[in-house]
C-alpha positions in Angstrom: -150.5 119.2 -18.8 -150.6 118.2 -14.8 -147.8 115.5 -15.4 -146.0 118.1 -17.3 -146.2 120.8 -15.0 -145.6 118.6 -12.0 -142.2 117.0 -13.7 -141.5 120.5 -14.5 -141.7 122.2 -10.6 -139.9 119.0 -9.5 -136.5 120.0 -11.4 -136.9 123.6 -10.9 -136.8 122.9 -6.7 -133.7 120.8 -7.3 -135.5 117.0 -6.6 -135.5 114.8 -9.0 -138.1 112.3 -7.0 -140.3 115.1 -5.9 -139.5 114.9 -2.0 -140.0 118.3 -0.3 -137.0 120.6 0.0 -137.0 122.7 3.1 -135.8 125.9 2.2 -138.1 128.7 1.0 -136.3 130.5 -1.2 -137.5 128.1 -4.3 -141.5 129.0 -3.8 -141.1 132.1 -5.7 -139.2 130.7 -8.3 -141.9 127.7 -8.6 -144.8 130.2 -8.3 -143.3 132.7 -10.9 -142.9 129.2 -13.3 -146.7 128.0 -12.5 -148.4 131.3 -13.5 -146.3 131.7 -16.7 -147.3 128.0 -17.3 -151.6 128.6 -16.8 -151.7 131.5 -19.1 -149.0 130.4 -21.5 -151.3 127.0 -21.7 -154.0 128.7 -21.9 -152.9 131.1 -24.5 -151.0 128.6 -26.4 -154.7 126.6 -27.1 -156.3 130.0 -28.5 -153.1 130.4 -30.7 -154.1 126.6 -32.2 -157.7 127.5 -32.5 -156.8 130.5 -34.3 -154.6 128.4 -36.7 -157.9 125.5 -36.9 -159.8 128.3 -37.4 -157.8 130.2 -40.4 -157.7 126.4 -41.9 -161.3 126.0 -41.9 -161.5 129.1 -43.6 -160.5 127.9 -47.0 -157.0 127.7 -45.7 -155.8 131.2 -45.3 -157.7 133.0 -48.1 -159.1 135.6 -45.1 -155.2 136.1 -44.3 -151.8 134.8 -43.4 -151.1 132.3 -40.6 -149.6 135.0 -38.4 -153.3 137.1 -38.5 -154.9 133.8 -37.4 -152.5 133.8 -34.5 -153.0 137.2 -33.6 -156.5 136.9 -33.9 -156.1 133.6 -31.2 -154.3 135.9 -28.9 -156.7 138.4 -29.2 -159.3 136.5 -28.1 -156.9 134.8 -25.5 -157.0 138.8 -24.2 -161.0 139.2 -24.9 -161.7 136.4 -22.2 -159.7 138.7 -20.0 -161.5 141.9 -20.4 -159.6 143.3 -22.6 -161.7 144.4 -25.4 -160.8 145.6 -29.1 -161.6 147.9 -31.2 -163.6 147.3 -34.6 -163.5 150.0 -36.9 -163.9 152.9 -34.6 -166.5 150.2 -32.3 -165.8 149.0 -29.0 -166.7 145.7 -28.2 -166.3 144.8 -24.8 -168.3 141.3 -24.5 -166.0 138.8 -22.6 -166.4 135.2 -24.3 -166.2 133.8 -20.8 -166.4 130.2 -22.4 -162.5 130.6 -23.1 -162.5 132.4 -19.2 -164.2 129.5 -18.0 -161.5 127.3 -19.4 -159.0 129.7 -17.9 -160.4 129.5 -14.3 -160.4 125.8 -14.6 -156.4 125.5 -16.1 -155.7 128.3 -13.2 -157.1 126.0 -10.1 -155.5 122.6 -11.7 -151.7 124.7 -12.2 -152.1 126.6 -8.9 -153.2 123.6 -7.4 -150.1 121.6 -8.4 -147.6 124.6 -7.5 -149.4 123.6 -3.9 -148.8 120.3 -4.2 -145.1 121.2 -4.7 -144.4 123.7 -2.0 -146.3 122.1 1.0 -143.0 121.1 2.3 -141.5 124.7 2.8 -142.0 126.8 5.2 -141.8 126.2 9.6 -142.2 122.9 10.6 -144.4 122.4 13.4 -142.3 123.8 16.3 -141.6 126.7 14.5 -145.2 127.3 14.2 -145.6 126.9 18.4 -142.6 129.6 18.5 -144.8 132.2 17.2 -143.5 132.2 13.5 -145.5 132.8 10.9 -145.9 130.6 7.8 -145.6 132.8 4.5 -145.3 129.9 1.8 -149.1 130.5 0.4 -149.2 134.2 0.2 -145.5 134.0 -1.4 -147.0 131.5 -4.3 -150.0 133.0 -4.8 -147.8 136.9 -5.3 -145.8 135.0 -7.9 -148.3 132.9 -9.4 -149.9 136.2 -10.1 -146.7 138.3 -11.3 -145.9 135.4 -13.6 -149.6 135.2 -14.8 -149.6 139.0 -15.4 -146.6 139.3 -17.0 -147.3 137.1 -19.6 -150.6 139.1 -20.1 -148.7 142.0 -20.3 -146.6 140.7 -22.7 -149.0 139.5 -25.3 -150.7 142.1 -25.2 -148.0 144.2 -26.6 -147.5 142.1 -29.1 -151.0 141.9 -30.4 -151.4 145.5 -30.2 -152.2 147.5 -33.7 -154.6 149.5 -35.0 -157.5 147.0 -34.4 -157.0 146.3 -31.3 -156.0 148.3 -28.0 -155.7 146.1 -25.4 -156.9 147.1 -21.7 -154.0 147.2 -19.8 -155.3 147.7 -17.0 -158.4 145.3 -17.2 -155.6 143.0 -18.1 -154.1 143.9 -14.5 -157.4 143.5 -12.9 -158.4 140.2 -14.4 -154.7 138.7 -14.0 -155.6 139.6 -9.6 -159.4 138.2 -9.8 -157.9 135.2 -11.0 -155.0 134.9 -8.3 -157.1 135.9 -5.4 -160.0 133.8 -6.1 -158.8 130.9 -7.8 -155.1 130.2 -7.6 -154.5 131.2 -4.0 -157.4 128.9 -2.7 -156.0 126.3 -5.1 -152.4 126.9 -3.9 -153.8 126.4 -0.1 -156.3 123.2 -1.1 -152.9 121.4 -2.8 -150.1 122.2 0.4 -152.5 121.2 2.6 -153.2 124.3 4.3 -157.1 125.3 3.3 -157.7 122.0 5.1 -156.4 123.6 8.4 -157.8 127.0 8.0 -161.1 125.6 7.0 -161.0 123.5 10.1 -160.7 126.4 12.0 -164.1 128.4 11.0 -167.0 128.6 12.8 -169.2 125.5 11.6 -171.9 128.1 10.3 -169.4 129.4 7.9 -168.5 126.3 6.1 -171.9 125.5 5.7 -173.5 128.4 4.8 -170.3 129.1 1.8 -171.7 125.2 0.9 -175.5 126.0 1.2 -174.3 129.2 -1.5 -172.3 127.3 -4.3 -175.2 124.6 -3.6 -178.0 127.1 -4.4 -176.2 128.8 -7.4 -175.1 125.4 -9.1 -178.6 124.6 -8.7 -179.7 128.0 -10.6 -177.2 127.8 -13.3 -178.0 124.2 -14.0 -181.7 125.3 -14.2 -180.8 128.2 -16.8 -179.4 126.2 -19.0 -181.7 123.7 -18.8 -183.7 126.6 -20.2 -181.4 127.8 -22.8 -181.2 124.1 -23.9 -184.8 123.9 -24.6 -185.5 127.4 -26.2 -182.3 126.7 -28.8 -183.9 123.4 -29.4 -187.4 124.4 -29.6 -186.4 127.3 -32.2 -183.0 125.1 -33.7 -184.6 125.7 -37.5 -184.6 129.2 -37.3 -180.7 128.8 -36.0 -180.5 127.0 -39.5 -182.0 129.5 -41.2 -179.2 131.7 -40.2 -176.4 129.8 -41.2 -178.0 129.0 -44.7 -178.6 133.0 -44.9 -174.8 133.3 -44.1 -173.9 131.1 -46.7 -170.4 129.7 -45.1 -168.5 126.8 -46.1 -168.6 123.8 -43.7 -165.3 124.5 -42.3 -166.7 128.0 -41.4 -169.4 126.5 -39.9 -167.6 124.8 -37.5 -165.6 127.9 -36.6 -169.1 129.9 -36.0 -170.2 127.3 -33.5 -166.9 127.5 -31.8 -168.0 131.3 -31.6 -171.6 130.2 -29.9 -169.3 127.8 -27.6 -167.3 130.5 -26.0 -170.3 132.6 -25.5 -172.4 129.8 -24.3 -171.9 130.9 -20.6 -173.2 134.6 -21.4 -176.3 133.0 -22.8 -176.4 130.9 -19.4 -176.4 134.2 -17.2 -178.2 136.1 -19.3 -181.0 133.1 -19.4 -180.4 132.9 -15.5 -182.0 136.8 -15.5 -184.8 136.2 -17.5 -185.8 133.5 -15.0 -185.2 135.2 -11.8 -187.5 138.5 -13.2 -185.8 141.4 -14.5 -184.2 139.7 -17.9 -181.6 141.4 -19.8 -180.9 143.4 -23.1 -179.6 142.6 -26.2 -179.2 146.2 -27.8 -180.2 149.6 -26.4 -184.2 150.4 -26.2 -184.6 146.4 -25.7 -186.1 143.8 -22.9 -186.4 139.9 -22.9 -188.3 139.5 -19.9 -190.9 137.1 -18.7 -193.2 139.8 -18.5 -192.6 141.6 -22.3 -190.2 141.0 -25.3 -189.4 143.9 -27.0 -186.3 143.5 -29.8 -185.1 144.6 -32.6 -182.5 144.1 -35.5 -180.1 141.7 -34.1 -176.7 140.3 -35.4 -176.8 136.6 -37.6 -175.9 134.7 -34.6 -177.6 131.2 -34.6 -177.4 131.4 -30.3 -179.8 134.5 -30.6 -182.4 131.8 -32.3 -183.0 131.2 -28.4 -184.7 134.7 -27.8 -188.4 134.6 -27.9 -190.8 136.3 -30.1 -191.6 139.6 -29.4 -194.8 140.9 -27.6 -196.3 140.2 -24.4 -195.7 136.8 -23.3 -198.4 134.3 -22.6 -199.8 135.0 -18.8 -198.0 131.6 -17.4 -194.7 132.8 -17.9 -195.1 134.9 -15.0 -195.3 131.5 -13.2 -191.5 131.8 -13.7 -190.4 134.1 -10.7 -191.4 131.2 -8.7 -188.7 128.8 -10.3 -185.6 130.1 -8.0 -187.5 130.3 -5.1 -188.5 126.4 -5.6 -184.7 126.0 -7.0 -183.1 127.7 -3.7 -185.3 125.8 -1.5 -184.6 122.5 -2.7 -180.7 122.7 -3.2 -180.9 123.7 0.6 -182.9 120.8 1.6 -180.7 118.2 -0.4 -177.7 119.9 0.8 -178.8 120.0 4.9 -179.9 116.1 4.5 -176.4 115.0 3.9 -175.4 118.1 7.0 -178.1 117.8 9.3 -179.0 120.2 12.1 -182.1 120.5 14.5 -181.7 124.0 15.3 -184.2 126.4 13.7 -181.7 129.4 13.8 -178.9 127.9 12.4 -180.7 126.2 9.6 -182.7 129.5 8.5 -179.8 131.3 8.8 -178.0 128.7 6.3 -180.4 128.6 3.9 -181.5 132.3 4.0 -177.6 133.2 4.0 -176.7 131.0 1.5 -179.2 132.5 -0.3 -178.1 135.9 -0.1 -174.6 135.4 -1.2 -175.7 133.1 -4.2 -177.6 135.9 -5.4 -174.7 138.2 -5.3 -172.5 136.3 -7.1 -174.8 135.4 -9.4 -175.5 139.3 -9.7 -171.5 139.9 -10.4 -171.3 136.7 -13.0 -174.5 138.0 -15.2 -172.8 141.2 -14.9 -169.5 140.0 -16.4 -171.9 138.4 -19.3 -172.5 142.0 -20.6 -170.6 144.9 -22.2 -170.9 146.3 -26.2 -170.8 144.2 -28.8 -170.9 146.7 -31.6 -172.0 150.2 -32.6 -174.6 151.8 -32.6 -177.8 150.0 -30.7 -175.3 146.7 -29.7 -173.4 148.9 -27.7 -175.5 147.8 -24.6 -175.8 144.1 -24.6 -176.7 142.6 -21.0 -178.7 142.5 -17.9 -179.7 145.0 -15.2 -177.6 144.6 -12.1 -179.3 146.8 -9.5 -182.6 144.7 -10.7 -181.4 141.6 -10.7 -179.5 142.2 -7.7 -183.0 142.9 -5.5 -185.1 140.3 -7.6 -182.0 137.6 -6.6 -181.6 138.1 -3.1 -185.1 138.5 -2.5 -186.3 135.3 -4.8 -183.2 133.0 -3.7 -182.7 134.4 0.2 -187.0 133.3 0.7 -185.9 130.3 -1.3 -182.8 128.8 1.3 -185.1 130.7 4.3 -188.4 128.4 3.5 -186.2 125.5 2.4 -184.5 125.9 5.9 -186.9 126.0 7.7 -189.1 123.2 6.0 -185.8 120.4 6.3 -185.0 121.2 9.8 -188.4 120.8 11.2 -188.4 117.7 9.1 -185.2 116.7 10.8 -186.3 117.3 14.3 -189.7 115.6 13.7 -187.8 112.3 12.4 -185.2 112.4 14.8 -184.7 109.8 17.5 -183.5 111.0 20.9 -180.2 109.6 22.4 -181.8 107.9 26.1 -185.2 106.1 23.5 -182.1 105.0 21.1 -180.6 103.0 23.8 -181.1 99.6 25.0 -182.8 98.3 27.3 -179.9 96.4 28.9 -178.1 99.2 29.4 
């Protein structure tokens, strides 16, 4: 799809060799073309799936071709907030497996569309003259028009009685995705994130690198978590798909369903180990401290809850697991950038910290919504809890982990005037 995509900018700027072209004009055009390319890709592979999926199904007997395809779309929409309606039911979950594959075909197009525009704008000299350099906010307006409009537009097409797209989470999604992902991409490729980068004070860049470090480090650790509970309870997981009685093609299409919501079980797992855990129906808690459920949905990924009750007294032992995870993504991260000053590295770690909690706070958020009537209208976790469990449990982490590798560093350090020679 890159070579694709990259052949394809080339002939829209007007050079067949893919040599920069000077003039400006071109960069919306090119940006307007990239956005419609990421969602169109992306959209086009739900479409397929859809089609795999009414195939597995003993081959269309649940409907015609054209429902699998709107049912692809629909989910296309679903991983951008835009909900459906199910018999009167709103579910609102966002499959954010098929967002995370969105995100990731967002940075490589927008990234290209960089790649092809780093040419335009004021050359050097221009710059010193006082004019300013437009070609990234240009792209990154028309990456996100195109992006929209094909949101827009599929939308309105997939619209019935079932489902009622969000228009306006559509809208919303469509600008989270150009902000945060295709205009940092856009600047990364033309060369210019380099440059502004360059130009922030040092304790920025490594405290945004001491963050993604620490919440990398927590999400691996969650689904280390998830991976052991699914396996530790996988025949109960059988048990469901026996009591379902589907086909094997059907099979396969329900654990495409557990794929795409493989990153909600993540987050959600990721609030059950920082403290405050999450819910999965109204009236419920998974917790470290108590389990309280009730009748769930026959979804083998739910085999990963735990029994009801009170858990056993070690799992409390658990709120301690950030604070060791923070701590040690901050020491592994300040060995490879060193620094012997205790305020800078506290404020790193303890910074760091902070914002990884907060975006991990937003993410786990974004793993919620309804799934259903009645009681599975509140499926998720509690974000002013987790919010003050995560900055507290992961901002002590980075502070003590901080703290710890720079009095390391300063204790194993060698001075400058006892590194030096005797001859000289």
């Amino acid at each position: 799809m890159s070579s694709l995509l990259t052949s394809t900018l080339q002939r829209a700027s007007g050079t067949a060799d893919g040599s920069p072209t000077p003039p400006r004009r071109p960069v919306l055009l090119l940006a307007l073309l990239a956005g419609v390319v990421a969602a169109g890709a992306t959209l086009l592979a739900c479409v397929l799936l859809g089609l795999v999926g009414w195939f597995l199904s003993d081959a269309g007997v649940h409907g015609p071709p054209r429902e699998a395809m709107r049912a692809g779309a629909t989910a296309w929409l679903m991983a951008h907030g835009s909900g459906l309606t199910v018999q009167g039911a709103a579910v609102t979950v966002v499959p954010l497996g098929l967002t995370v594959f969105a995100c990731w075909t967002t940075w490589r197009v927008a990234q290209r569309l960089g790649e092809s525009v780093w040419g335009h704008g004021p050359d050097v000299h221009r710059l010193s003259d006082g004019e300013r350099d437009w070609t990234v906010p240009v792209a990154t307006g028309g990456f996100g028009v195109g992006y929209a409009t094909v949101a827009l537009v599929t939308a309105g097409l997939v619209a019935g009685s079932l489902v009622q797209p969000d228009r306006s989470a559509l809208l919303t999604w469509s600008l989270l995705l150009t902000v945060c992902l295709a205009g940092p991409a856009i600047a990364a490729g033309s060369g210019r994130g380099a440059v502004w980068a360059a130009a922030l004070p040092p304790a920025v860049r490594h405290g945004a690198a001491t963050a993604v470090t620490i919440l990398l480090s927590v999400l691996g650790v969650s689904a280390a978590l998830l991976v052991v509970a699914f396996a530790l309870s996988f025949g109960e997981a059988a048990n469901m798909v026996e009591q379902l009685g589907t086909t094997g093609g059907e099979t396969t299409l329900l654990g495409l369903v557990n794929l795409a919501l493989l990153p909600n079980a993540v987050l959600l797992a990721g609030s059950f180990l920082v403290g405050p855990g999450f819910a999965v129906g109204v009236g419920t808690l998974v917790s470290p401290s108590a389990v309280v459920l009730g009748p769930l949905p026959v979804l083998p990924l739910l085999a990963a809850l735990p029994d009801p009750g009170t858990p056993s007294s070690w799992w409390g032992l658990t709120v301690g697991v950030p604070v060791l995870v923070a701590a040690a993504a901050v020491v592994r991260l300040q060995r490879r950038r060193p620094t012997l000053r205790w305020d800078e590295g506290a404020l790193r770690g303890c910074g760091g910290g902070i914002v990884a909690a907060v975006v991990l706070t937003v993410l786990a958020a974004l793993a919620g919504g309804a799934a259903g009537p009645g009681r599975m209208r509140e499926v998720g976790v509690f974000s002013g809890d987790l919010l003050v469990h995560s900055v507290t449990a992961l901002g002590l982490g980075g502070l003590l982990g901080g703290l710890v590798i720079t009095w390391w560093q300063r204790r194993t350090s060698v001075p400058a005037d006892e590194g030096a020679s005797p001859e000289s």
